[in-house]
KENUBA-141264 format. One record per residue: residue number from 1; residue in one letter; x, y, z of N, C-alpha, C, O in turn. Coordinates in steps of 0.1 Angstrom, whole numbers, always signed. Example, Ala and Ser with C-alpha at 12.3 -4.5 7.8 and 13.67 -1.06 7.14 Angstrom:
KENUBA-141264
pt i=1&aa=a&nu=+132&nv=-57&nw=+78&cau=+123&cav=-45&caw=+78&cu=+132&cv=-33&cw=+78&ou=+142&ov=-33&ow=+85
pt i=2&aa=s&nu=+128&nv=-22&nw=+71&cau=+137&cav=-11&caw=+71&cu=+129&cv=+0&cw=+79&ou=+134&ov=+11&ow=+80
This chain:
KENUBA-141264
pt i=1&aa=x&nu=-131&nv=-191&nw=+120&cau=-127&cav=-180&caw=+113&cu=-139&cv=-174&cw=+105&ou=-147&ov=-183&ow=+100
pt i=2&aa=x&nu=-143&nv=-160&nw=+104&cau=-156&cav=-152&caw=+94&cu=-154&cv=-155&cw=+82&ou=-143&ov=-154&ow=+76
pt i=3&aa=x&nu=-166&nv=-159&nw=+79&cau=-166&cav=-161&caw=+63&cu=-156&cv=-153&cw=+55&ou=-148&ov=-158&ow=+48
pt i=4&aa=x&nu=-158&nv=-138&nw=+58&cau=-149&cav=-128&caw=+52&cu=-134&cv=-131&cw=+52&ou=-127&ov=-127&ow=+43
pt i=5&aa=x&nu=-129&nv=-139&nw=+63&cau=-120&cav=-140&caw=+62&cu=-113&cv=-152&cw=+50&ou=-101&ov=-155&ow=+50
pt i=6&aa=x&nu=-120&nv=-155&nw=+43&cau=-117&cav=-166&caw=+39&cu=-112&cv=-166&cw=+23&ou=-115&ov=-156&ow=+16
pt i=7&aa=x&nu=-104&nv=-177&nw=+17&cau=-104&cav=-172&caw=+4&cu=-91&cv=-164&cw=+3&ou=-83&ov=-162&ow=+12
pt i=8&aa=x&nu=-90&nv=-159&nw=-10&cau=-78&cav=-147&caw=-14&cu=-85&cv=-136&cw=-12&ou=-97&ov=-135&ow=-13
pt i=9&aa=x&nu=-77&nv=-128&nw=-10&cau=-83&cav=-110&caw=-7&cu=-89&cv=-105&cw=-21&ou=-88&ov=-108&ow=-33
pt i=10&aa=x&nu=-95&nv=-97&nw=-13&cau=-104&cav=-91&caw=-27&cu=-97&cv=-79&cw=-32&ou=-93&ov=-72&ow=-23
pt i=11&aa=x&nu=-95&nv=-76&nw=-42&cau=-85&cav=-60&caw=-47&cu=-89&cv=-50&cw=-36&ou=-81&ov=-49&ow=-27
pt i=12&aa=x&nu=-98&nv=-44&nw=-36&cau=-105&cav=-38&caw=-27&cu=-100&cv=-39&cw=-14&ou=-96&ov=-30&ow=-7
pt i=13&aa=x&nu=-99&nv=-48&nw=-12&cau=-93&cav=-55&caw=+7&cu=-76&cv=-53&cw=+2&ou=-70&ov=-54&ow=+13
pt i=14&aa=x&nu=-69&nv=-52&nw=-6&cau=-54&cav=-48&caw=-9&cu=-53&cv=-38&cw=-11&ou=-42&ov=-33&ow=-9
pt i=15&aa=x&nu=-63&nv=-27&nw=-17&cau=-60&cav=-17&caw=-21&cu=-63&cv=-5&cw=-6&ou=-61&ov=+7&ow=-5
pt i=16&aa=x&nu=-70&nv=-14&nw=+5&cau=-70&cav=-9&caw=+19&cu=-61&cv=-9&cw=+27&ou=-56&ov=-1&ow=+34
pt i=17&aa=x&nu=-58&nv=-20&nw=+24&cau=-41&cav=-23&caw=+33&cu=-27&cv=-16&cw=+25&ou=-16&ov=-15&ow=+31
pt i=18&aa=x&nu=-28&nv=-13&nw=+13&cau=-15&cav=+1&caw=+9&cu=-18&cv=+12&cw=+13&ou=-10&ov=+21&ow=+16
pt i=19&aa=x&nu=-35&nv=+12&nw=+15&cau=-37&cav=+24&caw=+24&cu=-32&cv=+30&cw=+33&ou=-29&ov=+42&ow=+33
pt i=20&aa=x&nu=-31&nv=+19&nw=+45&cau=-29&cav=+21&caw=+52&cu=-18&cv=+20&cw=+55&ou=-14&ov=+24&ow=+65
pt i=21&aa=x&nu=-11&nv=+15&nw=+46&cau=+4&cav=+13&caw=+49&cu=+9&cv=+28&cw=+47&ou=+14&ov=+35&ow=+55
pt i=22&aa=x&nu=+7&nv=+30&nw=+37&cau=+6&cav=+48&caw=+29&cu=+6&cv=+56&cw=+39&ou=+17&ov=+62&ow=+40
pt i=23&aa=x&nu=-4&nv=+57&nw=+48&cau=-10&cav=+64&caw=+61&cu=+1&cv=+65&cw=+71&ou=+4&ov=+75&ow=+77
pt i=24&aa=x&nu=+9&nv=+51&nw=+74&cau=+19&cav=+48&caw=+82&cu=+28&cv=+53&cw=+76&ou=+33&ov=+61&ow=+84
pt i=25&aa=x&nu=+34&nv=+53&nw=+66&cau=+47&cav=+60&caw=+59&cu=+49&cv=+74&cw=+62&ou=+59&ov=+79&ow=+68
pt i=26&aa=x&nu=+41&nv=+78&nw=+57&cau=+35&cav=+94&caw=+55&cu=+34&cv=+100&cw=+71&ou=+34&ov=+112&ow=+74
pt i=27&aa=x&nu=+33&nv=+91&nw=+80&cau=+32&cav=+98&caw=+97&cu=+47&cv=+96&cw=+101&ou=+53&ov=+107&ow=+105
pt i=28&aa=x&nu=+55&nv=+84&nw=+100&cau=+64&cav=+79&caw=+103&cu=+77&cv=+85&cw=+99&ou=+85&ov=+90&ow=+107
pt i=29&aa=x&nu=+79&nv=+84&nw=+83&cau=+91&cav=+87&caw=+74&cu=+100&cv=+98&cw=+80&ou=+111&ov=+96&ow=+86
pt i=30&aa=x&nu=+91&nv=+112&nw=+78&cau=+90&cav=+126&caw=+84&cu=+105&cv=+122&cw=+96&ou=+117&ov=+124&ow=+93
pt i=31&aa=x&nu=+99&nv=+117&nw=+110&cau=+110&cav=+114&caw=+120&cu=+123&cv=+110&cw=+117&ou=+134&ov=+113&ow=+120
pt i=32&aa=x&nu=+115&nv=+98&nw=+109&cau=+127&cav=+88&caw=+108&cu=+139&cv=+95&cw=+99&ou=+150&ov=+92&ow=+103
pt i=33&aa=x&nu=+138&nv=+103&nw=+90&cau=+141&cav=+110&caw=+79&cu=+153&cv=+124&cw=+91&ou=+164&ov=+129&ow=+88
pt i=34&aa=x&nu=+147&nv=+127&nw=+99&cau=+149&cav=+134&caw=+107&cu=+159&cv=+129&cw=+116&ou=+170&ov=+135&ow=+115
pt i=35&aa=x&nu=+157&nv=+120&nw=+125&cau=+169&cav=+112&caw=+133&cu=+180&cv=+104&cw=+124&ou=+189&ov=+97&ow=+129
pt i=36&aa=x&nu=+177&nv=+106&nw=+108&cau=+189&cav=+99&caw=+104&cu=+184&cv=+82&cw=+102&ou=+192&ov=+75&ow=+95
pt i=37&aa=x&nu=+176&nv=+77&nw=+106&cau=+174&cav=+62&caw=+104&cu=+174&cv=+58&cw=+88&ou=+178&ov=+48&ow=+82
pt i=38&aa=x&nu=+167&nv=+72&nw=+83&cau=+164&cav=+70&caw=+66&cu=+166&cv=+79&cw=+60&ou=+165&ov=+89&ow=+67
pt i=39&aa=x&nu=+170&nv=+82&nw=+42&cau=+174&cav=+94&caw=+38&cu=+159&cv=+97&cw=+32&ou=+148&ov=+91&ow=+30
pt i=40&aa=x&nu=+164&nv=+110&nw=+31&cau=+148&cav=+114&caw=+21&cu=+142&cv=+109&cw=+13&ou=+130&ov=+106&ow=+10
pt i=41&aa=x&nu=+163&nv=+106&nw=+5&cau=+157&cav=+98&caw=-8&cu=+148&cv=+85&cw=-10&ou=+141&ov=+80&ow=-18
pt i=42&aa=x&nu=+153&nv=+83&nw=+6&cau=+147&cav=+70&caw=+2&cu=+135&cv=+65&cw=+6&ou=+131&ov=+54&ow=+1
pt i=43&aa=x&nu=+126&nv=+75&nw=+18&cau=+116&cav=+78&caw=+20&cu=+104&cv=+80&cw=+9&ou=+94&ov=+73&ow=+7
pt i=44&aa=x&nu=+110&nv=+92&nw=+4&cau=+103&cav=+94&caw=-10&cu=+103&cv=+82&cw=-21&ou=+93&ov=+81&ow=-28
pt i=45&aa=x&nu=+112&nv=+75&nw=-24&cau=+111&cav=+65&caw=-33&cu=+102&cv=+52&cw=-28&ou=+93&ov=+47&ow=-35
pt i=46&aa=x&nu=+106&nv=+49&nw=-14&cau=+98&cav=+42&caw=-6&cu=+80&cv=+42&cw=-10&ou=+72&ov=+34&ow=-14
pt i=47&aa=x&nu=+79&nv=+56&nw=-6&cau=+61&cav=+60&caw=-9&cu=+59&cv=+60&cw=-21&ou=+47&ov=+56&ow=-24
pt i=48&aa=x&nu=+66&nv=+66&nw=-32&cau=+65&cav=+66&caw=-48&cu=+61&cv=+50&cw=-49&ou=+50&ov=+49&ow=-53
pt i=49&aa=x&nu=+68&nv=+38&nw=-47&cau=+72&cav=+24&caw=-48&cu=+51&cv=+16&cw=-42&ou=+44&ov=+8&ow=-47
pt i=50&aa=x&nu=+51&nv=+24&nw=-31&cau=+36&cav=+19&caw=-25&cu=+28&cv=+29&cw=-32&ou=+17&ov=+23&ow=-33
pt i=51&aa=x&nu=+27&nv=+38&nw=-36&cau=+18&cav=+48&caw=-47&cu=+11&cv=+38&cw=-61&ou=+0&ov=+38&ow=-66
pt i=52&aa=x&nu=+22&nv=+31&nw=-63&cau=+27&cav=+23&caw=-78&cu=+20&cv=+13&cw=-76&ou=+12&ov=+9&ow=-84
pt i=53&aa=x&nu=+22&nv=+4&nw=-60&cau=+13&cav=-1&caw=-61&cu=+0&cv=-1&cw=-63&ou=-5&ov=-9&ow=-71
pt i=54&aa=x&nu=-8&nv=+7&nw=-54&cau=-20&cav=+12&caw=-54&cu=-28&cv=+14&cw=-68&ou=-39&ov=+9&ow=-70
pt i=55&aa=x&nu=-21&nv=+21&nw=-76&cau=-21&cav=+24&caw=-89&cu=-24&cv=+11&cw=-99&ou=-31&ov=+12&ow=-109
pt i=56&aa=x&nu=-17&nv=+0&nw=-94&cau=-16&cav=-13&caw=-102&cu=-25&cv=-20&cw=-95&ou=-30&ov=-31&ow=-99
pt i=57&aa=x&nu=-27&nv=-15&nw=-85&cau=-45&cav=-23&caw=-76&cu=-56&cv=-23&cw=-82&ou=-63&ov=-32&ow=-85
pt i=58&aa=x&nu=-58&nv=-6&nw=-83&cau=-69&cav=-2&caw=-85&cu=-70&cv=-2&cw=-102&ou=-81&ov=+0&ow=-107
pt i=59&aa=x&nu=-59&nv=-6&nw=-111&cau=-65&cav=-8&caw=-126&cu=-66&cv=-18&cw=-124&ou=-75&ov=-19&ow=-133
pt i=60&aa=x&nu=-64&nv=-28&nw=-121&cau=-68&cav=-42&caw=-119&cu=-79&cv=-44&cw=-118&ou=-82&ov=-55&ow=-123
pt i=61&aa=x&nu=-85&nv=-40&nw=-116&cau=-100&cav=-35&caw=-109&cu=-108&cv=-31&cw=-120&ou=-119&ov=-36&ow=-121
pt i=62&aa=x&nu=-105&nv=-22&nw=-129&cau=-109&cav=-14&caw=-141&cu=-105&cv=-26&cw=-150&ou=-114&ov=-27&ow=-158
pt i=63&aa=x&nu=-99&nv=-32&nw=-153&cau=-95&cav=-43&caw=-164&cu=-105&cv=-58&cw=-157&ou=-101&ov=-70&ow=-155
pt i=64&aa=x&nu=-114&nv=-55&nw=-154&cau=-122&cav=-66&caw=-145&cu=-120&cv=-76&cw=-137&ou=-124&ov=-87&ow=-137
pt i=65&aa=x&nu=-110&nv=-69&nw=-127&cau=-107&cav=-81&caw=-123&cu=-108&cv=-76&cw=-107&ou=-104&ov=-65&ow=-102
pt i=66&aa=x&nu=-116&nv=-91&nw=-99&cau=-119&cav=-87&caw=-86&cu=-111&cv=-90&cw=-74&ou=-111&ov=-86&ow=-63
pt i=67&aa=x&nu=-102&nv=-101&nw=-81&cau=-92&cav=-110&caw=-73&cu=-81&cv=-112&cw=-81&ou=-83&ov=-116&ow=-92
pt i=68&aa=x&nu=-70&nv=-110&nw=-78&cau=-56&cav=-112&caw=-80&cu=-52&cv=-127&cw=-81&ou=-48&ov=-131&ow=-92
pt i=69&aa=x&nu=-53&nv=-133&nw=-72&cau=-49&cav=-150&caw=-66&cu=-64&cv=-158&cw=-73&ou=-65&ov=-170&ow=-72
């Protein structure tokens, strides 16, 4: 396994993966929202919910801190 891989994730390396999760929502929802799988509502609250996190990543970060775990 890469060194990088090792250890707890760094904020930085979490605040990449809401990214992308974000990224996925935001392409996805739209359809799904559309065929009925999901309501708006709940799309929208969905991404507000991962927004929130990001938000609590990245001051984490500002309050010194580089690792979570």
């Amino acid at each position: 396994m890469p060194d990088d891989l090792l250890g707890p994730p760094a904020v930085e390396e979490l605040v990449a993966c809401v990214d992308r999760e974000l990224a996925l929502r935001r392409k996805h929802y739209p359809r799904w929202v559309s065929s009925g799988k999901l309501t708006a509502a709940k799309a929208a609250r969905e991404i507000e919910l991962m927004e929130t996190v990001r938000v609590v990543l990245v001051n984490s970060v500002g309050m010194g801190r580089d690792r979570l775990l």
